[in-house]
PyMOL commands that place a pseudoatom at each C-alpha (Angstrom):
pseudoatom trace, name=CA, resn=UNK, resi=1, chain=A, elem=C, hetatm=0, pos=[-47.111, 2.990, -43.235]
pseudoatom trace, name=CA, resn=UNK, resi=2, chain=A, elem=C, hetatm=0, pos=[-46.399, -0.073, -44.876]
pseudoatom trace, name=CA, resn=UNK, resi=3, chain=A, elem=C, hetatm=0, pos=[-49.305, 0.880, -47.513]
pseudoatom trace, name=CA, resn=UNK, resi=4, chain=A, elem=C, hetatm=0, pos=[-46.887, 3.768, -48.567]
pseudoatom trace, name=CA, resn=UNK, resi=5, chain=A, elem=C, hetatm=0, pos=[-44.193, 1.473, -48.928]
pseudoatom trace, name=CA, resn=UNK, resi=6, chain=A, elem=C, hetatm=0, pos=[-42.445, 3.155, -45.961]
pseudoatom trace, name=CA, resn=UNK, resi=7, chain=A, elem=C, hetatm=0, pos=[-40.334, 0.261, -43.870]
pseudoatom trace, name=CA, resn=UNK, resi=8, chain=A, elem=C, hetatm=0, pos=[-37.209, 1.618, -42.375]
pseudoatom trace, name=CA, resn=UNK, resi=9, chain=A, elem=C, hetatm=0, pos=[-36.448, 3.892, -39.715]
pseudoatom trace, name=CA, resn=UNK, resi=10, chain=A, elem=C, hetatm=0, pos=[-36.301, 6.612, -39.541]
pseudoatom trace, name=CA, resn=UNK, resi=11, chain=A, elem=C, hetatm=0, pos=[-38.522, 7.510, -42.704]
pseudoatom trace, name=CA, resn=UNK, resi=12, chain=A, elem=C, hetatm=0, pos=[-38.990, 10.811, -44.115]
pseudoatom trace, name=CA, resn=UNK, resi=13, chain=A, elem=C, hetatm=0, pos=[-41.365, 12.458, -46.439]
pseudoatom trace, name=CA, resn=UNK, resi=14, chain=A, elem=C, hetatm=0, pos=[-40.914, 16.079, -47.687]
pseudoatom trace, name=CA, resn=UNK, resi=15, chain=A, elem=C, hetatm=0, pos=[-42.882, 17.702, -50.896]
pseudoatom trace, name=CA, resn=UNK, resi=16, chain=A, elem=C, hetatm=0, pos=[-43.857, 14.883, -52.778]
pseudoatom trace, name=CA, resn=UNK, resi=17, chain=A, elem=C, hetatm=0, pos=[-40.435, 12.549, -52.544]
pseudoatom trace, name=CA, resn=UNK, resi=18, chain=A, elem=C, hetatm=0, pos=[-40.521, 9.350, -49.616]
pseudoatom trace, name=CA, resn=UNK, resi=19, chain=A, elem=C, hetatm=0, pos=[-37.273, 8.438, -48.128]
pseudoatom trace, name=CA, resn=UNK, resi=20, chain=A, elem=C, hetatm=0, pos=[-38.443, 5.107, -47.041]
pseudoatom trace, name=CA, resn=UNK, resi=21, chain=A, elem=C, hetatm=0, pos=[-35.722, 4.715, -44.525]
pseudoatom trace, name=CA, resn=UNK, resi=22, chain=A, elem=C, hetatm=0, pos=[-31.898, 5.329, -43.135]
pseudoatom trace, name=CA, resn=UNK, resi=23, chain=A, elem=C, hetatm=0, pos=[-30.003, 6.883, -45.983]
pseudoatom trace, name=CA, resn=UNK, resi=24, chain=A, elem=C, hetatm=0, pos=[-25.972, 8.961, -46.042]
pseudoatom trace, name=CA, resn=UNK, resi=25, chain=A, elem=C, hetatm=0, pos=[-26.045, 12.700, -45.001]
pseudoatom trace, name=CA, resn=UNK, resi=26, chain=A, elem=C, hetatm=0, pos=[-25.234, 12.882, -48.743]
pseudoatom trace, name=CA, resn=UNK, resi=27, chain=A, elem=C, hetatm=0, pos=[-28.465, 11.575, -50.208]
pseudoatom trace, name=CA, resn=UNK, resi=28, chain=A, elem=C, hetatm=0, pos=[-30.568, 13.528, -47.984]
pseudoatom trace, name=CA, resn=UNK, resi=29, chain=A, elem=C, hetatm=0, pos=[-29.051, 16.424, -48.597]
pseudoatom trace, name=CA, resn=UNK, resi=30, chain=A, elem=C, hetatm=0, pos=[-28.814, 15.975, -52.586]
pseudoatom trace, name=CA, resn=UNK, resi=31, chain=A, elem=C, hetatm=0, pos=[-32.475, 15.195, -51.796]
pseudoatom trace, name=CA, resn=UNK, resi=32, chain=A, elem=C, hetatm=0, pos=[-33.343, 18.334, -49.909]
pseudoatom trace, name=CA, resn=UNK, resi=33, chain=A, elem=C, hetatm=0, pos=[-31.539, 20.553, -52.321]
pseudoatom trace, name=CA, resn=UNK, resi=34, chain=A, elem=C, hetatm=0, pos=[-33.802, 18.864, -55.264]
pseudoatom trace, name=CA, resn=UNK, resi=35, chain=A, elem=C, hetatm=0, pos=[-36.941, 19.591, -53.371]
pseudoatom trace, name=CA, resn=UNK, resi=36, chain=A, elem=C, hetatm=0, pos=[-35.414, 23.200, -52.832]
pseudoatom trace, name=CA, resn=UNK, resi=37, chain=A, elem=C, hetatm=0, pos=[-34.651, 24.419, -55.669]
pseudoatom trace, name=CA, resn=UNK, resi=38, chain=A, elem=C, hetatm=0, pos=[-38.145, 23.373, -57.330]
pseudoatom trace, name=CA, resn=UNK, resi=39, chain=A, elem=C, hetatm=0, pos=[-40.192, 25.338, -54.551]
pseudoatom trace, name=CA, resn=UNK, resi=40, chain=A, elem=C, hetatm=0, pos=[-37.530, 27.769, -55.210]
for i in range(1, 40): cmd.bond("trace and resi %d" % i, "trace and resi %d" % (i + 1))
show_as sticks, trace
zoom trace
């Protein structure tokens, strides 16, 4: 994991984007909504 640059916990990976470890609701979900609407 470390290879991916993934340290923290908990890490997430969705679509192409890493979130490498603990982040707000708010950032996930701004996240999430990025990752949504390109899929669409």
């Amino acid at each position: 994991m470390r290879n991916l640059g993934i340290g923290g916990t908990p890490s997430m990976i969705f679509s192409d984007k890493v979130i490498p470890g603990l982040v707000s609701y708010g950032v996930l979900k701004e996240q999430l909504e990025e990752v949504i609407e390109v899929k669409g």
